[in-house]
C-alpha positions as CSV (number, residue, x, y, z in Angstrom):
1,X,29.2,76.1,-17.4
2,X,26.0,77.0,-16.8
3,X,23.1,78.5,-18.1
4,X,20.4,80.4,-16.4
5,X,17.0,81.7,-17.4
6,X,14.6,83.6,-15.0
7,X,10.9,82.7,-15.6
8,X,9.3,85.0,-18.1
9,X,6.0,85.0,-16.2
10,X,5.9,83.5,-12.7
11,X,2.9,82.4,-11.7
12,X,3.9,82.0,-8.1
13,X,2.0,84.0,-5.3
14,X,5.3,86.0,-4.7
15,X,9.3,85.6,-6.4
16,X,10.4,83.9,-3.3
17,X,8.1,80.9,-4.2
18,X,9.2,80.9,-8.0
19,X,10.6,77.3,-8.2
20,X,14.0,77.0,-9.2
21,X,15.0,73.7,-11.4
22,X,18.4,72.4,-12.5
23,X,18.3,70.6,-15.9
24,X,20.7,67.6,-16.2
25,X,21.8,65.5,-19.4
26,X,22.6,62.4,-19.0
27,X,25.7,60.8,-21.1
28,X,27.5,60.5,-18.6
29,X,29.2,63.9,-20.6
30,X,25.9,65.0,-22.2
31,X,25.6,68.7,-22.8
32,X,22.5,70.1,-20.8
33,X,22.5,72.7,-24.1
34,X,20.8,69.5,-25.5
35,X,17.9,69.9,-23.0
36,X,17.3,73.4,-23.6
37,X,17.3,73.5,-27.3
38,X,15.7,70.0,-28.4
39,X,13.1,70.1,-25.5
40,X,12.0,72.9,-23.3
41,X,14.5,75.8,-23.3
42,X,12.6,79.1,-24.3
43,X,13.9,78.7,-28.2
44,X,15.1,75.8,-30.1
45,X,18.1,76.2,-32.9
46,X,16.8,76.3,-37.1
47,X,19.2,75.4,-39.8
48,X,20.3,78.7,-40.7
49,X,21.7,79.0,-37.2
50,X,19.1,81.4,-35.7
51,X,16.9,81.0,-32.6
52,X,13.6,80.2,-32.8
53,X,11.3,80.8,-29.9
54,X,9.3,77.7,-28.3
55,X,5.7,77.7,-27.9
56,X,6.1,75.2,-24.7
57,X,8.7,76.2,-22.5
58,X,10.0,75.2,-18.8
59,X,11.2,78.7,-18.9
60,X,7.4,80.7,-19.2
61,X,7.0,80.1,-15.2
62,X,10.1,78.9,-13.4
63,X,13.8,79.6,-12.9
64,X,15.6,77.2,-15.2
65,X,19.2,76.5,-14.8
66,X,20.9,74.2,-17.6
67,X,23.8,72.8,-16.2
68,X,26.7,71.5,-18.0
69,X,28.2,68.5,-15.6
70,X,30.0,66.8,-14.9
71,X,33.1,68.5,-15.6
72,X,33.9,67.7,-19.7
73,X,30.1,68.0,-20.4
74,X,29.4,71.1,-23.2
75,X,31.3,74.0,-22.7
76,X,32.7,72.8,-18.9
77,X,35.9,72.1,-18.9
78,X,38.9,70.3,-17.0
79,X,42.3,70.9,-16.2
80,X,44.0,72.9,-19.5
81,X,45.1,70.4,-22.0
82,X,42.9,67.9,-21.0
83,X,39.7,69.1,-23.1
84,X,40.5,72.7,-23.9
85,X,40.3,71.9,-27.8
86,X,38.3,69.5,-29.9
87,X,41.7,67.7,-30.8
88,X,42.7,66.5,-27.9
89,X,39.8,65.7,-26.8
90,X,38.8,63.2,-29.4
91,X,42.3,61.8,-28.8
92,X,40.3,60.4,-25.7
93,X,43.1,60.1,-23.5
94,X,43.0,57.2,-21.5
95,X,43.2,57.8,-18.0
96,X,43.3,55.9,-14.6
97,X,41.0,57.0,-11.7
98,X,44.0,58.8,-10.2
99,X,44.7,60.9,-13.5
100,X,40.8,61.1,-14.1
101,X,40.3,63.0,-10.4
102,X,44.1,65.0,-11.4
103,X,42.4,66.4,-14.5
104,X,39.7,67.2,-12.9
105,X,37.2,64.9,-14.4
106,X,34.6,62.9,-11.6
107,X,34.8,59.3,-11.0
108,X,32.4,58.6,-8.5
109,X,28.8,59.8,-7.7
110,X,29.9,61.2,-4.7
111,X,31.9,63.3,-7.0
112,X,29.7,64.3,-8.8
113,X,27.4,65.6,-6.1
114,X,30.1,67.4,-4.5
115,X,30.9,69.5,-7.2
116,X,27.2,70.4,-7.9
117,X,27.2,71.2,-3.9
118,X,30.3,73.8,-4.9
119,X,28.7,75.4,-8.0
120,X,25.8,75.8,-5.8
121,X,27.5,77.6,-3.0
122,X,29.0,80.0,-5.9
123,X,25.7,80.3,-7.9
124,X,24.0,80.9,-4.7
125,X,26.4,84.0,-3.8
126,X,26.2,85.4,-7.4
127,X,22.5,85.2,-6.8
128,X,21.9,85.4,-3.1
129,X,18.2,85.8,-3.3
130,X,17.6,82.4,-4.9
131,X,18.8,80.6,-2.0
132,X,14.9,80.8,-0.3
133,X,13.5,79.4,-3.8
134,X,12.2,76.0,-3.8
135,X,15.2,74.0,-5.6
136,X,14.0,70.7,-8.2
137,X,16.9,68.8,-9.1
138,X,15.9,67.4,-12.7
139,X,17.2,65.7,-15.7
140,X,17.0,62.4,-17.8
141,X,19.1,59.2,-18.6
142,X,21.9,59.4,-16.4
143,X,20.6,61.8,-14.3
144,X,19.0,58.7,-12.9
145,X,22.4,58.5,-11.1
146,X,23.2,62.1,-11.2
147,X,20.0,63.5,-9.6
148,X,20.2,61.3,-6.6
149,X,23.6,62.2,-6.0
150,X,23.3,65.7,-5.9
151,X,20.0,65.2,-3.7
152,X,22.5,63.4,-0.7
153,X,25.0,65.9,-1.2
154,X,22.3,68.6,-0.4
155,X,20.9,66.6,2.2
156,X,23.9,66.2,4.3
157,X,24.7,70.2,3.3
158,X,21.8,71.0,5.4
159,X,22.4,68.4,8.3
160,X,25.8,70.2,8.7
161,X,25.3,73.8,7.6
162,X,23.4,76.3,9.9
163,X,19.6,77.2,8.4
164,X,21.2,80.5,7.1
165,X,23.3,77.9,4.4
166,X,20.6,76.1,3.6
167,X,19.6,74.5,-0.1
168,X,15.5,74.5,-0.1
169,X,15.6,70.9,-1.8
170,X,12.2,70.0,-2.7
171,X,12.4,67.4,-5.0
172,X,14.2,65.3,-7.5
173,X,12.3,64.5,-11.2
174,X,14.1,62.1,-13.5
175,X,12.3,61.2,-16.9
176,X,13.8,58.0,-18.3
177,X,16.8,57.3,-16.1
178,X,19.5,55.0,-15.9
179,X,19.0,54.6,-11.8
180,X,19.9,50.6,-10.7
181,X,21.6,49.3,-13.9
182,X,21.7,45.9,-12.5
183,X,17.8,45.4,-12.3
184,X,17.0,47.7,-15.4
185,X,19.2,45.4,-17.6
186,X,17.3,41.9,-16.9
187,X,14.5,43.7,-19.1
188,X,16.0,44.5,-22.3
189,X,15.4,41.0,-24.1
190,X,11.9,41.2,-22.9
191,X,11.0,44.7,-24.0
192,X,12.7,44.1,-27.4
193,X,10.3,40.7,-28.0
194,X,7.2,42.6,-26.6
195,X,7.6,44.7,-29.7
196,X,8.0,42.7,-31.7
197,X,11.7,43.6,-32.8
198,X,13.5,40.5,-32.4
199,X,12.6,36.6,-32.5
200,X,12.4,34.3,-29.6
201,X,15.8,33.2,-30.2
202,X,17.3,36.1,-30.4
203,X,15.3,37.0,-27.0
204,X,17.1,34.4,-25.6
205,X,20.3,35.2,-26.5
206,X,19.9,38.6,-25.7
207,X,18.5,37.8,-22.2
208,X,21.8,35.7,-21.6
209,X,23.8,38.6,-22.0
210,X,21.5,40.3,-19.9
211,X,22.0,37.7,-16.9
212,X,25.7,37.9,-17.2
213,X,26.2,41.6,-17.0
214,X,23.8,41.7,-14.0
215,X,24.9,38.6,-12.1
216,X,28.8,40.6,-12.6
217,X,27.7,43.9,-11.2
218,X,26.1,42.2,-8.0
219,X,29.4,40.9,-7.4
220,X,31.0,44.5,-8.0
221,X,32.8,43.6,-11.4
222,X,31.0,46.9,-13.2
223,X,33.1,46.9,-16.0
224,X,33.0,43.4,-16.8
225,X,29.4,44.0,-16.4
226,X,29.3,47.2,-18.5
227,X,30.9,45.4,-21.5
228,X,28.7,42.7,-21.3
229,X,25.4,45.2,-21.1
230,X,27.2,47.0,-24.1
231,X,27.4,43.5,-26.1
232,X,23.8,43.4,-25.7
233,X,23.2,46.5,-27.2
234,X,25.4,45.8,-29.7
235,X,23.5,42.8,-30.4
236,X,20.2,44.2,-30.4
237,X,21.1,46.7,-33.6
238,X,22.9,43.6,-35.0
239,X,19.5,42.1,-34.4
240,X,17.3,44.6,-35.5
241,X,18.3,46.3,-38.4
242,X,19.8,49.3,-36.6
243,X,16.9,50.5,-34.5
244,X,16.7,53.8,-32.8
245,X,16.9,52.3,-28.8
246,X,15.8,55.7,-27.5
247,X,12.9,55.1,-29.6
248,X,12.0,52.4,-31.6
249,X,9.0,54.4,-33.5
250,X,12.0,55.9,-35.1
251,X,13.0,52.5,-36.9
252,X,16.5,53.1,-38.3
253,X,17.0,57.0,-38.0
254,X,19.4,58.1,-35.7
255,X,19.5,60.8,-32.8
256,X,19.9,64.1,-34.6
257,X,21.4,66.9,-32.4
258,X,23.2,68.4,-35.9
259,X,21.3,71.9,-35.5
260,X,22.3,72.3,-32.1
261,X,25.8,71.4,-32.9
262,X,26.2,74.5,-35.7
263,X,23.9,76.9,-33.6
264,X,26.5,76.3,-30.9
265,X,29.7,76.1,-32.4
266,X,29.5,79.8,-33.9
267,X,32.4,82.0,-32.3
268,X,30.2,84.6,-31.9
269,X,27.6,82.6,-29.7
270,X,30.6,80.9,-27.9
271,X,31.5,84.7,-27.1
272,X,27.7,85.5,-26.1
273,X,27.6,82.9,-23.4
274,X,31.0,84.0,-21.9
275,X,32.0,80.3,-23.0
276,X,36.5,81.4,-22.5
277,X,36.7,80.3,-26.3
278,X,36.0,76.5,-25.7
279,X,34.6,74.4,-28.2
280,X,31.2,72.7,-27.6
281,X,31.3,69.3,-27.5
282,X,31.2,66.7,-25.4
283,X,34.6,65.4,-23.8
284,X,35.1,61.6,-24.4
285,X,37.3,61.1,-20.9
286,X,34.3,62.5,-18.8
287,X,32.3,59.1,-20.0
288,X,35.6,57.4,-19.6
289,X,36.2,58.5,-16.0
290,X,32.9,56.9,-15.3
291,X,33.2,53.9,-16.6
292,X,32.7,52.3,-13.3
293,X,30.0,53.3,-12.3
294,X,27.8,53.2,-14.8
295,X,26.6,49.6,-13.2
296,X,26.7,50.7,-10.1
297,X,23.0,51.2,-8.0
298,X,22.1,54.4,-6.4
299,X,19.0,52.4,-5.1
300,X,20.5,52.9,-1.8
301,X,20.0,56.9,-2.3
302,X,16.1,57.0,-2.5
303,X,15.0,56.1,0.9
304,X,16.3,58.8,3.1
305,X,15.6,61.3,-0.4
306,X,12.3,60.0,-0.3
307,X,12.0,60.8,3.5
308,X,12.9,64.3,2.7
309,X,11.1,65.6,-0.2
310,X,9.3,64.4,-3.2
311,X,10.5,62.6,-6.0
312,X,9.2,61.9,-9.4
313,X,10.2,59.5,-12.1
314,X,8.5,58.9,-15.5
315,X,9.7,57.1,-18.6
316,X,8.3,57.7,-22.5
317,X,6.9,54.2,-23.8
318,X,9.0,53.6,-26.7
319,X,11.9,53.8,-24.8
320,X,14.3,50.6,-25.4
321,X,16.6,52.0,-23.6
322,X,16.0,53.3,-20.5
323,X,12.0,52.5,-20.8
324,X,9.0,51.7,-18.4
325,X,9.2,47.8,-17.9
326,X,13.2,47.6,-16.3
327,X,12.5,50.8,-14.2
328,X,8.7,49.7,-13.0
329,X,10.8,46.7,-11.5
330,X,13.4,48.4,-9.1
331,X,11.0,51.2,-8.1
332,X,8.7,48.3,-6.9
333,X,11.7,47.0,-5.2
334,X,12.8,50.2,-3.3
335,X,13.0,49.6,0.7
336,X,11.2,52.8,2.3
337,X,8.6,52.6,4.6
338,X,5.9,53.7,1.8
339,X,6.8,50.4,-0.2
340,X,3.7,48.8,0.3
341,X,1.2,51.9,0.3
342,X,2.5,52.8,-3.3
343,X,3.0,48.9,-4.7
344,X,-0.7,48.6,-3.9
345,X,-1.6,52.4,-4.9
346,X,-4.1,52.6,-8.4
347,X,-2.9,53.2,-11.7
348,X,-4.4,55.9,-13.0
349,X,-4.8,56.9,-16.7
350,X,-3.8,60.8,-17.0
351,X,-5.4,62.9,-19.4
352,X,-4.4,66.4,-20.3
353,X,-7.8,67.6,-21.4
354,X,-10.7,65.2,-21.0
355,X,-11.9,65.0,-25.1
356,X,-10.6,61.9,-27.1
357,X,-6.9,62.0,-27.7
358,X,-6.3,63.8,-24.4
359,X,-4.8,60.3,-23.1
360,X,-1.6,61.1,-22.2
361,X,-0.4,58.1,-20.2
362,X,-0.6,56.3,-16.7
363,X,0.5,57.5,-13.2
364,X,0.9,55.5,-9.6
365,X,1.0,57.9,-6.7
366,X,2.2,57.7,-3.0
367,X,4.0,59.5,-0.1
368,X,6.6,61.3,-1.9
369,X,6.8,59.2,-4.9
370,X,5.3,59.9,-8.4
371,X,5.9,57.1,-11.4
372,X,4.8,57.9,-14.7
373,X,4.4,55.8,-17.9
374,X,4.0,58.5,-20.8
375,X,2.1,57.5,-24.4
376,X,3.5,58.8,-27.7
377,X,7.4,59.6,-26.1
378,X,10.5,58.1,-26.1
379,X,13.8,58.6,-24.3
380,X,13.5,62.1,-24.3
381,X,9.9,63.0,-23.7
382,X,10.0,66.7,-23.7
383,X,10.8,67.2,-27.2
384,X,8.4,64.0,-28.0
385,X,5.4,65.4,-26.1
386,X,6.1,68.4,-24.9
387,X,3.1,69.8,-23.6
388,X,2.4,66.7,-22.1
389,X,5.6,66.8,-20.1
390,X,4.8,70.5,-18.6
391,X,1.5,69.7,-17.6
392,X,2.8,67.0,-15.2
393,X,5.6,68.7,-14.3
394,X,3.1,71.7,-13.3
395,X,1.1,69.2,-11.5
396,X,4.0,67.5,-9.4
397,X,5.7,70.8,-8.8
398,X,2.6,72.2,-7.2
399,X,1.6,69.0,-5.2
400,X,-1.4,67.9,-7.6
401,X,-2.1,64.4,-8.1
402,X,-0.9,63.9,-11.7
403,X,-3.6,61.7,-13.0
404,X,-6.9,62.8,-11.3
């Protein structure tokens, strides 16, 4: 299921150069629906189940498709029976690898980028003149393994395809992923004591855990390591009191996504967006099917991306979960020939406008790669700062230095 929403008011010098961006949840099995009405979709859900329109919107100047993948994700669906009711699929069926692909539900990254590849190919012949549109590839969370995917799939697309078949890949943009699980979970205990959230004993419990699961995915046993990375997180609420992990200035309050849920679970809006009468909601088997890979690396995947178009990644400062520190330390680590030119780059503070207050956070730029630290967000920095968000979006789209 997807989504699409022509920009209101391009702003490029013709339509043919009106960038085109894919929106991806993360989960795995996250609706994208989330993306579009918590963050910048052009209108955002009230609590009498109308729209409301959004002041800050992805949507004013660029093609904006919200995609619902992988399969089981929102209003996609599987093989009938599987997910076509909200009954069966909180039964959570529990499946192997072999019934998982059956049922049509991914298990692999490579999956996952070749059935973006196919909805592609069909979006692409509903819309033929699209294809010559620069394509950014985009999402948060697990779209740190999602968005890399997809890129290799369109990468070796064009190596094989004549120009004619073509997907204008420009560049991948991944706010607060989950990208190389193993290197990204040695920083928990760390990021949890820099705040101040949990004791030095507790830190070093925590960062035990930590060792374990990552030590068990280097030697390939991802889901003993993903149960021991979830016993760490378990720990750390235990720990804490409960605290929000996708942001901690939250303290105790929960991810709400309640107004989204009855805005989207009207018959009559399910009938609107040509939904076949499936309920919205997000299929517990598509998260299950993934299980192993969820500590898996797709470090591997940014080198020859990286060679081939641009790539941005930025992370809200309050993030416990998928925050600054763990993903500072892989990027650092990446093996591509501009290793050392952006490891020794400046870090600039970026300001959106240049009065007091205009501080928006800190970018390091070089080649083809963008990292950005944002002030005042969280996990999911374009509902926390929205205009914030645009502006280096606007400024990495158009091959501006973020932070001048």
């Amino acid at each position: 299921f997807y989504w699409y929403f022509p920009a209101e008011k391009p702003v490029a010098p013709s339509p043919s150069q009106t960038p085109l961006i894919i929106w991806l949840q993360g989960g795995p099995g996250s609706s994208s629906m989330l993306g579009l009405f918590n963050q910048h979709g052009p209108f955002s859900a009230s609590s009498n189940k109308e729209l409301v329109r959004r002041k800050v919107a992805w949507t004013r100047h660029y093609d904006v498709i919200y995609l619902d993948q992988p399969v089981g994700a929102g209003f996609s669906y599987a093989a009938p029976g599987f997910n076509a009711s909200r009954t069966l699929q909180r039964a959570q069926i529990t499946l192997s690898p072999e019934e998982c692909r059956a049922a049509g539900y991914v298990t692999t990254e490579v999956e996952v980028g070749r059935d973006v590849l196919s909805f592609l190919a069909r979006f692409y012949q509903i819309y033929p003149s699209l294809r010559e549109r620069p394509l950014y590839v985009t999402g948060e969370s697990y779209a740190g393994k999602f968005a890399p995917a997809i890129a290799r799939s369109i990468i070796r697309h064009n190596h094989l395809s004549a120009p004619t078949d073509h997907i204008p890949l420009a560049g991948i943009a991944i706010g607060d992923g989950l990208s190389v699980p193993e290197v990204q979970v040695l920083y928990h205990a760390k990021i949890a004591l820099a705040f101040g959230l949990i004791s030095p004993s507790q830190a070093e419990a925590l960062q035990k855990l930590c060792n374990e699961s990552s030590a068990l995915a280097l030697r390939q046993r991802y889901e003993e390591a993903r149960q021991k990375r979830d016993m760490m997180f378990t720990r750390f609420s235990e720990y804490t009191g409960g605290v929000n992990w996708y942001d901690i200035r939250k303290r105790d309050v929960p991810k709400n996504n309640t107004l989204v849920d009855a805005f989207l679970e009207q018959p009559s809006v399910v009938s609107s967006l040509n939904a076949n009468g499936r309920t919205w909601f997000s299929d517990p088997n598509t998260k299950m099917c993934l299980y192993d890979d969820i500590m898996q690396s797709v470090a591997d995947l940014f080198p020859a991306i990286l060679s081939h178009c641009r790539v941005l990644l930025f992370q809200g400062q309050f993030d416990f979960r998928d925050g600054p520190m763990g993903n500072e330390a892989w990027i650092r680590q990446l093996d591509w020939p501009g290793r050392d030119g952006f490891n020794s780059a400046p870090r600039k503070p970026w300001r959106i406008y240049p009065e007091p207050g205009g501080l928006s956070g800190y970018a390091t730029e070089y080649g083809n790669l963008s990292h950005v630290v944002q002030l005042s967000a969280g996990h999911f920095a374009g509902m926390d700062s929205p205009e914030a968000t645009l502006q280096m979006l606007d400024r990495w789209i158009h091959g501006r230095a973020i932070a001048d």
